[in-house]
C-alpha positions as semicolon CSV with decimal commas, in nm:
position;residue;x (nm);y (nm);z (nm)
1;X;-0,542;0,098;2,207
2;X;-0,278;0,018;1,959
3;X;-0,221;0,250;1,707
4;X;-0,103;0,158;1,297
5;X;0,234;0,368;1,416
6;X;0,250;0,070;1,625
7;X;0,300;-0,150;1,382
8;X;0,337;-0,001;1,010
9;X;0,680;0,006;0,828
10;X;0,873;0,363;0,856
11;X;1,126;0,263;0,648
12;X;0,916;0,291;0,348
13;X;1,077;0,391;-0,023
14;X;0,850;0,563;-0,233
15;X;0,918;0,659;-0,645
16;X;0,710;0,983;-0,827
17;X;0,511;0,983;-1,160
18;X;0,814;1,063;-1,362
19;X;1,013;0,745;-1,247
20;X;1,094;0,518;-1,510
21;X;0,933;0,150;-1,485
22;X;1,260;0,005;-1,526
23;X;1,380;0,193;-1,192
24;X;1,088;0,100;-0,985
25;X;1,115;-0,259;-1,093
26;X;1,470;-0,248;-0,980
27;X;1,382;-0,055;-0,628
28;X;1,137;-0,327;-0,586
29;X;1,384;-0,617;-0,641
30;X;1,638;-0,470;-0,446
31;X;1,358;-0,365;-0,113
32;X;1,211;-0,704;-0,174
33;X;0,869;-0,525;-0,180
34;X;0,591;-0,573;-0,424
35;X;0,418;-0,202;-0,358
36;X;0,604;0,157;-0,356
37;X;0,402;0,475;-0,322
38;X;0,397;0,734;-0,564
39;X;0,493;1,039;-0,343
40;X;0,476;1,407;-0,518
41;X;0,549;1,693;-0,221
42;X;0,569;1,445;0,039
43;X;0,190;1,357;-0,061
44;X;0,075;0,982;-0,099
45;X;-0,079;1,004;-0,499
46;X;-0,079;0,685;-0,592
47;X;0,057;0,346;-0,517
48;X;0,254;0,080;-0,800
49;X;0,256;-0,220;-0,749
50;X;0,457;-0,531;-0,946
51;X;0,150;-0,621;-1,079
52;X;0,075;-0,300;-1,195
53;X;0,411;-0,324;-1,363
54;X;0,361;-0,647;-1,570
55;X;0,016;-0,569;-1,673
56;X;-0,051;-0,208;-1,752
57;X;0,354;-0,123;-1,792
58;X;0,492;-0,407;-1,986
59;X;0,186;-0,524;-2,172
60;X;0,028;-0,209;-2,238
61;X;0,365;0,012;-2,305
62;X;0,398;0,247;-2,029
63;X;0,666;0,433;-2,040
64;X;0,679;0,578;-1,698
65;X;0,509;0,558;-1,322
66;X;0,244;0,791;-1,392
67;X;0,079;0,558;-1,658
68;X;0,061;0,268;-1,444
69;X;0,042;0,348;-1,089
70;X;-0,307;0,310;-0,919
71;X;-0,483;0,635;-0,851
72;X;-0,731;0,797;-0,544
73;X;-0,543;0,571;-0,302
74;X;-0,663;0,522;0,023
75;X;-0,431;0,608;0,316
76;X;-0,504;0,555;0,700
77;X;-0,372;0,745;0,973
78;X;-0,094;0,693;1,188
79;X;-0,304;0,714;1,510
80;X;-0,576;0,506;1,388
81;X;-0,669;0,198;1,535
82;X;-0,536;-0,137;1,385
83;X;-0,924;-0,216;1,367
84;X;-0,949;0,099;1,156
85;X;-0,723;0,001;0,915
86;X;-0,875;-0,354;0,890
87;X;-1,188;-0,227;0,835
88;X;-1,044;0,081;0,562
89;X;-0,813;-0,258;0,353
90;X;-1,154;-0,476;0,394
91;X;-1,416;-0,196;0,216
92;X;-1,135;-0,071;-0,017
93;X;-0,989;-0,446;-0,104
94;X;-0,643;-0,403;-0,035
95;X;-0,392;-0,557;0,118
96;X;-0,151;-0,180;0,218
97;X;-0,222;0,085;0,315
98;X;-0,001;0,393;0,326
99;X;0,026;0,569;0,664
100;X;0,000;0,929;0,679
101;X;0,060;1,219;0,926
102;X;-0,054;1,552;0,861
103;X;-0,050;1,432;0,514
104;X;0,266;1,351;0,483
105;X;0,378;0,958;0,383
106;X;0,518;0,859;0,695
107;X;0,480;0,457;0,682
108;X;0,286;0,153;0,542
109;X;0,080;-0,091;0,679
110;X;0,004;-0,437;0,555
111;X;-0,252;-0,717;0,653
112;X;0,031;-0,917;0,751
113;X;0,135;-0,614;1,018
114;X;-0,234;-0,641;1,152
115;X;-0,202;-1,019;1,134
116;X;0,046;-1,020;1,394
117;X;-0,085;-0,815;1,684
118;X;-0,343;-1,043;1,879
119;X;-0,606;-0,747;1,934
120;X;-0,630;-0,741;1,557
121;X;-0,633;-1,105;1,451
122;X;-0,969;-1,109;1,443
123;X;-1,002;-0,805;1,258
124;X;-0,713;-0,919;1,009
125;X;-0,876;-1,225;0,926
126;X;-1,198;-1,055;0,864
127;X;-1,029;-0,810;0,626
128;X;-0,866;-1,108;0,452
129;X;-1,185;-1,315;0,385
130;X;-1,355;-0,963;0,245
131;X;-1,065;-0,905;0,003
132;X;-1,047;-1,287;-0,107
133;X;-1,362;-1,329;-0,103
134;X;-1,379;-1,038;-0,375
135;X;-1,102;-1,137;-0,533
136;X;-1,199;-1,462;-0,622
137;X;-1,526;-1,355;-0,774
């Protein structure tokens, strides 16, 4: 069985609640990344996104991380299948997921990362049609 260590990013960069916006836009230019977790104590507590940036940050004023950043964020874990974490992005709608050991941030997996292992194409796609499908509607 392949496991999400198998495949998730471990080079991940993550920013805490107190970050300014202007510094986690600039770590996310300079990572090329659109998502960074928001890690307080080594604990996954949120996740910000560029999105998240432009419209809660810029439009609605923001001053720092912790006004912007998504909340109650799902995270998978590190030995879990690659079907598991299709399924967990398809009934949350999301696209990453952070990867945790013994609650601790240690990774991040993306559709994309399921995409390319061919035991999980199937499950991949699936996720993607259940988190377009919702997105579109």
């Amino acid at each position: 069985m392949v496991q999400v260590r198998d495949v998730m990013s471990s080079n991940v960069e993550s920013c805490s609640n107190q970050d300014s916006l202007e510094a986690v836009a600039q770590k996310m230019k300079s990572l090329n990344v659109g998502a960074i977790p928001v890690v307080e104590n080594g604990q996954v507590v949120g996740m910000v996104t560029d999105r998240d940036l432009v419209i809660r940050g810029i439009t609605g004023h923001a001053g720092n991380i912790s006004q912007v950043a998504s909340q109650n964020i799902v995270t998978v874990d590190a030995n879990a299948s690659l079907e598991d974490a299709a399924a967990l992005m398809s009934q949350y709608q999301v696209r990453r997921l952070p990867v945790v050991e013994n609650g601790q941030l240690v990774g991040i997996v993306s559709l994309g990362d399921l995409a390319v292992r061919d035991q999980s194409n199937q499950s991949a796609g699936g996720a993607l049609t259940q988190i377009s499908k919702h997105n579109l509607q």
